[in-house]
C-alpha positions in Angstrom: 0.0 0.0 0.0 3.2 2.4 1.2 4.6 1.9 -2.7 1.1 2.5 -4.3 0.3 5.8 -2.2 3.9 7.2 -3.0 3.8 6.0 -7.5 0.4 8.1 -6.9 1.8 11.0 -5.1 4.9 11.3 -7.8 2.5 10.8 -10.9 0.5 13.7 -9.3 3.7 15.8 -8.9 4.6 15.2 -12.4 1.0 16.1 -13.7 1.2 19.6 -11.8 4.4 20.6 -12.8 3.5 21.3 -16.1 1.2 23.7 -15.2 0.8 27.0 -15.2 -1.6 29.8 -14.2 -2.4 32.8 -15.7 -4.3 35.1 -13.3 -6.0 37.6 -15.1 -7.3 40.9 -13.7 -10.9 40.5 -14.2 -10.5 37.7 -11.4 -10.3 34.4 -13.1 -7.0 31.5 -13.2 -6.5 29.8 -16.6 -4.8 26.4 -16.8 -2.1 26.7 -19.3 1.1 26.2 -20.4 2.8 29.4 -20.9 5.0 29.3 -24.7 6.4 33.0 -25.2 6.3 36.2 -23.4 7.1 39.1 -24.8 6.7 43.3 -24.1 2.9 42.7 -24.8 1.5 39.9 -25.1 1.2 36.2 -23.6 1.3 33.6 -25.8 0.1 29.8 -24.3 -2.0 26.9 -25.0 -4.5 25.5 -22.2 -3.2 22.7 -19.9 -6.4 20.4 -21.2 -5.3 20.8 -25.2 -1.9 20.5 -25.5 -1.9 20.4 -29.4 -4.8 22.6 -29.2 -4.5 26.1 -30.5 -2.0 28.9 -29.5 -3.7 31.7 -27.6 -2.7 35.3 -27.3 -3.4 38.0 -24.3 -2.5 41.3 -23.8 -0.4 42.0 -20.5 -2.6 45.0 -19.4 -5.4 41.8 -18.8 -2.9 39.9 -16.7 -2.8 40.0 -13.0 0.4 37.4 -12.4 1.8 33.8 -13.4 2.3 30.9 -11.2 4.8 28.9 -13.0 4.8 25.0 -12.8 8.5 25.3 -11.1 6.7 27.5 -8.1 8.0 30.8 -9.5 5.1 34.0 -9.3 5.8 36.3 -12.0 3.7 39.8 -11.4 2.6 41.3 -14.9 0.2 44.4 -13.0 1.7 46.2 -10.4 -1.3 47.9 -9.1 -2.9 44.4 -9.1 0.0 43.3 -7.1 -0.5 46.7 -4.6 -4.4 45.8 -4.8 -3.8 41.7 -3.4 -1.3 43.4 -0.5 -3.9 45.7 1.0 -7.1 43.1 0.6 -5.4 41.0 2.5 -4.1 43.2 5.3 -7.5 45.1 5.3 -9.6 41.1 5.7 -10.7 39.8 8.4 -10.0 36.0 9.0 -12.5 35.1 10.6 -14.7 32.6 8.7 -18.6 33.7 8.4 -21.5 31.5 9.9 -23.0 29.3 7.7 -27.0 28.8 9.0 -28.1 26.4 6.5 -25.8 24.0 4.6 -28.7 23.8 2.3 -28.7 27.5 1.3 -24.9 27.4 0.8 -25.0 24.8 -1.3 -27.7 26.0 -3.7 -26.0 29.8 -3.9 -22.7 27.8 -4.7 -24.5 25.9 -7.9 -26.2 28.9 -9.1 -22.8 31.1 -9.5 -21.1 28.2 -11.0 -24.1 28.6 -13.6 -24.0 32.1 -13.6 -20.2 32.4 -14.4 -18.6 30.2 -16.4 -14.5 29.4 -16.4 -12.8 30.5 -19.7 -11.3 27.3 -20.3 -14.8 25.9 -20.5 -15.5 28.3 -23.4 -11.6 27.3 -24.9 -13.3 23.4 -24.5 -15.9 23.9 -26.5 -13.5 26.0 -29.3 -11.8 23.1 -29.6 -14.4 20.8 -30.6 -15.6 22.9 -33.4 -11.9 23.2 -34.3 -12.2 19.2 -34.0 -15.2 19.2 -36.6 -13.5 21.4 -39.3 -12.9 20.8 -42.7 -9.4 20.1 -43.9 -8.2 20.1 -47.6 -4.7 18.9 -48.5 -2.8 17.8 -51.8 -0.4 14.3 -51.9 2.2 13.2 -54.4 3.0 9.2 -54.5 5.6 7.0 -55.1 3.4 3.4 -56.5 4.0 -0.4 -56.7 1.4 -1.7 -59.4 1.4 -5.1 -60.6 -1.6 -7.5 -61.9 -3.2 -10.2 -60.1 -3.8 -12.5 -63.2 -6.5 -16.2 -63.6 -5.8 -17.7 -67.6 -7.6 -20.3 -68.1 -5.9 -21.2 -71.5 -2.5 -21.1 -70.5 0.0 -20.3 -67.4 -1.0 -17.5 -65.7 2.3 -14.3 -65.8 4.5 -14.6 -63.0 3.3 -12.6 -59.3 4.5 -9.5 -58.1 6.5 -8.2 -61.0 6.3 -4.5 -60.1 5.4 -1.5 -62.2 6.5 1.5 -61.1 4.3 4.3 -61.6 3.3 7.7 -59.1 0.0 9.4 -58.4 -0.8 12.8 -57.7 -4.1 14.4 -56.4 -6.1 16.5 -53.3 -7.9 14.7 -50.5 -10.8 16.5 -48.7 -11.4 15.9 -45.3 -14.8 16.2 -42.9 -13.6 15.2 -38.8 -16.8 14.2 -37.4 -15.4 13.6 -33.7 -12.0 13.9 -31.8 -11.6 10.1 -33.0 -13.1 9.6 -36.5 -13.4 11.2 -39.8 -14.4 10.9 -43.5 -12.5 11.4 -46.2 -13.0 11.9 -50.0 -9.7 12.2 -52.6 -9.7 12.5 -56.4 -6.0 11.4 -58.0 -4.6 10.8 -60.7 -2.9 7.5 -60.8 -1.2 5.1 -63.0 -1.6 1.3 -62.7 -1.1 -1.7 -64.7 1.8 -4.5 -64.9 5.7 -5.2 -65.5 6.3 -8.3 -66.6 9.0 -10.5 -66.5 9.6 -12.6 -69.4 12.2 -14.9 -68.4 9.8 -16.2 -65.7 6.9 -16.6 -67.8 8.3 -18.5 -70.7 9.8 -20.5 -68.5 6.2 -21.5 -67.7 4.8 -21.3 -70.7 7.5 -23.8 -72.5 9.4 -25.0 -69.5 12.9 -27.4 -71.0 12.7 -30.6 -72.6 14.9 -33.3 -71.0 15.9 -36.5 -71.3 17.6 -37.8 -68.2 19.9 -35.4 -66.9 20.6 -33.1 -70.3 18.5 -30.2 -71.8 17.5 -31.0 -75.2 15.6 -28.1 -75.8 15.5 -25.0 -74.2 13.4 -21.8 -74.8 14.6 -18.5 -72.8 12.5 -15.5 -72.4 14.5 -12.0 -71.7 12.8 -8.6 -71.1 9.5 -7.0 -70.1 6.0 -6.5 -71.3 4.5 -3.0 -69.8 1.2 -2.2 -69.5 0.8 1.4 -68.3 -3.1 2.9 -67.7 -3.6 6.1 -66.4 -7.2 6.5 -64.3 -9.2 9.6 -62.5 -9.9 8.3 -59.6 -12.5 8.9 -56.5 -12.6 7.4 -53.0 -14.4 7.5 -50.1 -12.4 5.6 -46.6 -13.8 6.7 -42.9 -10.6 7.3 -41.1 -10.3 6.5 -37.3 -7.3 8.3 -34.9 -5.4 6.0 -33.1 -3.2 8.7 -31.5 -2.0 12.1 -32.4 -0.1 11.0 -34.6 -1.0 8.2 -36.1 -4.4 7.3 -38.0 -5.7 4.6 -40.4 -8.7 4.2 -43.1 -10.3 1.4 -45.0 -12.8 2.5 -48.3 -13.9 2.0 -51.3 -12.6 3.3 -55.3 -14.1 3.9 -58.1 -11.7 4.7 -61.4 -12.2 5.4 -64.8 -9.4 5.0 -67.5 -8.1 7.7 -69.4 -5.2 6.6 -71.4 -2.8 4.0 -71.7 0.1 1.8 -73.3 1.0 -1.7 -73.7 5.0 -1.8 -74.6 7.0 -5.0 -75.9 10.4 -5.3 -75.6 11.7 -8.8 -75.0 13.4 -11.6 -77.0 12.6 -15.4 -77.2 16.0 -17.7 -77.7 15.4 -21.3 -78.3 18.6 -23.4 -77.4 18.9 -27.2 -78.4 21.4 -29.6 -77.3 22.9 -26.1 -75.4 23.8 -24.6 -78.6 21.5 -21.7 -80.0 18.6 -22.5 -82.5 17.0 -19.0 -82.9 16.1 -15.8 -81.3 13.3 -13.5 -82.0 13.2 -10.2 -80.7 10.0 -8.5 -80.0 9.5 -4.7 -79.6 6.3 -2.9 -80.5 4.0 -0.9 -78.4 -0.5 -0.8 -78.8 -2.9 1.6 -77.9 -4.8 1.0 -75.0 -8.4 2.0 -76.0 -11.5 1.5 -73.4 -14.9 -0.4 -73.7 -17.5 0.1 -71.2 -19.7 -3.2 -71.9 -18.5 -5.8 -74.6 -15.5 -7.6 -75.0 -13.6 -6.8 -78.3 -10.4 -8.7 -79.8 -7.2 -7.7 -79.3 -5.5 -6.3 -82.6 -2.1 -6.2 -83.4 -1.8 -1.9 -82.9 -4.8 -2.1 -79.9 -5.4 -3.6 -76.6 -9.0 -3.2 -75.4 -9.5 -2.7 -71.5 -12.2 -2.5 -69.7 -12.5 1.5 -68.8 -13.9 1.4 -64.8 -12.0 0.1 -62.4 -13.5 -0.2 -58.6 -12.4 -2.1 -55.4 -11.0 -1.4 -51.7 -8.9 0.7 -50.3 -6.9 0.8 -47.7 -4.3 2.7 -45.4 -2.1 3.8 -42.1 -0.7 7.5 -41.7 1.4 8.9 -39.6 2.6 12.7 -38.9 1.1 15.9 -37.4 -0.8 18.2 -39.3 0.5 19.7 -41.9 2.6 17.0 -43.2 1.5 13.1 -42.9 3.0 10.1 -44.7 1.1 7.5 -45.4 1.2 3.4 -46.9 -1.8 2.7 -48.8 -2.8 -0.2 -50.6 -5.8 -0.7 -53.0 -7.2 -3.7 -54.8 -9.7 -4.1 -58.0 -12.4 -5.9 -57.6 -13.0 -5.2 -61.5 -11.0 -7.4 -64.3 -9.2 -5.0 -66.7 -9.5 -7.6 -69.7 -12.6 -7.7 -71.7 -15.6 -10.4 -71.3 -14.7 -12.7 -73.8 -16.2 -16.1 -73.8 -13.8 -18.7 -73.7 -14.5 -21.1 -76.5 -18.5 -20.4 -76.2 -18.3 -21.9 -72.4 -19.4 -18.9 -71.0 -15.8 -18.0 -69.0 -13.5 -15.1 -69.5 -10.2 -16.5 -70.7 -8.1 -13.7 -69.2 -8.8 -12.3 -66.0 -6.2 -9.5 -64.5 -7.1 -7.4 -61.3 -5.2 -4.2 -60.2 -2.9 -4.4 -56.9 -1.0 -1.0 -56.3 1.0 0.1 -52.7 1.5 3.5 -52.6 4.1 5.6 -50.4 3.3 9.2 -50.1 3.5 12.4 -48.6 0.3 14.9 -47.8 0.3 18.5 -47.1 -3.2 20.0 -45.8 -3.2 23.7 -46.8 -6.7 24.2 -44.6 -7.0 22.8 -40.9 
């Protein structure tokens, strides 16, 4: 019990040492923490909001400050002069109370008369706390396709485009601990993909025993580069200060984009080198909203909207936050094709992008 009554009496010295209090002349104490003085003003923010805002009084209004170290700083003079003779001029002895009742009820109605200031600083913070924010971001993305061929082996995972994204996020805080948010970006998605690894699926050696007979070897990329518009919606709960995170939904819609070649196929037999193709070309990417449509030879049909989840963890104090965000399509970008009349898409590719980036809010 001795150990527990003295952890309660430090933490209790540590909590009041970081106070101060600003007596002001018209006769009421603010709880604060003093942050400059200079030949005119007082600048501080209250004791309850310590990222709350910075507030400014003039010294005329300013009785004294009782610093959290025990130090009494008198701004007034004459208010100093005024305290001295009160209290040689009052008498100490304490008034007879007749009814405890009576005392009681005159107590509650000047607390309802009068209110503290901080009170009315309280409830300036929680329309601060409900304000609308607007802020800009600039990305550094990771996009790469999630793919499901049913004719043939599927590309190789996580081969990484790299891409950025760019837009302004709008932001409505609804409580101390949750908000929504709204962006519209401009981002680019699509694939990388790594030949070697997939023609080694596609036409993986022919042996016999332990020697390679025939050998085909894959070298280079296929890029597929879209560029979307796109809109989001993620409620956003604070899980400290300085630290938050969001889960939404996206909606897209394609603007532009490229599909670029540039690989070459070598066949080896026996170990000795048979022929080599090189491939380099690059195809429009044009949209469709509804039908599938073949692929031609100069174009690459995508589907145009692109919609899924979104998600994200922040970190920073306002201005500037960082934040990792990762979103996935719930929308195939490749056309509805029937596979061989059976009803199935042959090709199905969904969008996965991470994103690393940094947000400024210009209002908050």
């Amino acid at each position: 019990m001795r150990i527990i009554l003295i952890c309660l009496l430090w933490m209790n010295s540590n909590i009041l040492c970081t106070q101060d209090i600003i007596s002001l002349i018209a006769g009421k104490d603010v709880e604060a923490k003093v942050i400059e003085i200079s030949s005119e003003q007082v600048k501080y923010r209250l004791f309850e909001f310590p990222d709350g805002p910075i507030y400014v009084e003039e010294k005329s209004n300013i009785a004294k400050i009782e610093y959290s170290n025990g130090r009494v700083e008198w701004i007034s003079e004459e208010a100093k002069e005024g305290i001295q003779k009160t209290d040689e001029e009052q008498d100490i002895t304490t008034p007879e109370i007749e009814d405890i009742n009576d005392s009681k009820d005159l107590l509650q109605n000047e607390n309802f008369e009068e209110s503290p200031d901080y009170l009315n600083a309280a409830e300036e913070e929680l329309t601060k706390e409900s304000a609308f924010r607007i802020g800009v971001f600039l990305g550094a993305n990771g996009a790469t396709g999630l793919y499901n061929y049913k004719n043939g082996p599927n590309p190789p995972v996580l081969s990484v485009l790299p891409a950025y994204s760019v837009g302004a996020m709008f932001n409505m805080k609804l409580s101390p601990g949750f908000s929504l948010e709204s962006s519209l970006a401009y981002r680019l998605k699509g694939d990388r993909i790594n030949m070697f690894k997939w023609i080694d699926k596609i036409e993986p050696p022919t042996t016999s025993g332990p020697w390679i007979i025939l050998d085909t070897e894959g070298d280079g990329t296929i890029k597929t580069e879209i560029g979307y518009i796109e809109w989001s919606v993620t409620p956003v709960f604070e899980l400290s200060s300085s630290a938050r995170i969001g889960l939404g939904g996206y909606f897209a819609s394609g603007i532009h984009g490229k599909e670029k070649s540039d690989y070459t196929i070598s066949s080896y037999f026996e170990g000795e080198l048979a022929s080599r193709d090189e491939i380099k070309s690059t195809r429009d990417i044009e949209f469709v909203d509804i039908l599938g449509t073949d692929d031609t030879d100069a174009v690459r049909y995508i589907n145009r909207f692109d919609y899924g989840f979104t998600t994200f963890i922040g970190f920073g104090t306002m201005p500037w936050t960082v934040r990792l965000t990762a979103s996935y399509g719930r929308q195939t970008w490749e056309p509805d094709n029937d596979l061989f009349g059976s009803g199935e898409t042959p090709r199905e590719t969904y969008h996965l992008t991470g994103m690393l980036s940094v947000h400024y809010w210009i209002k908050y």
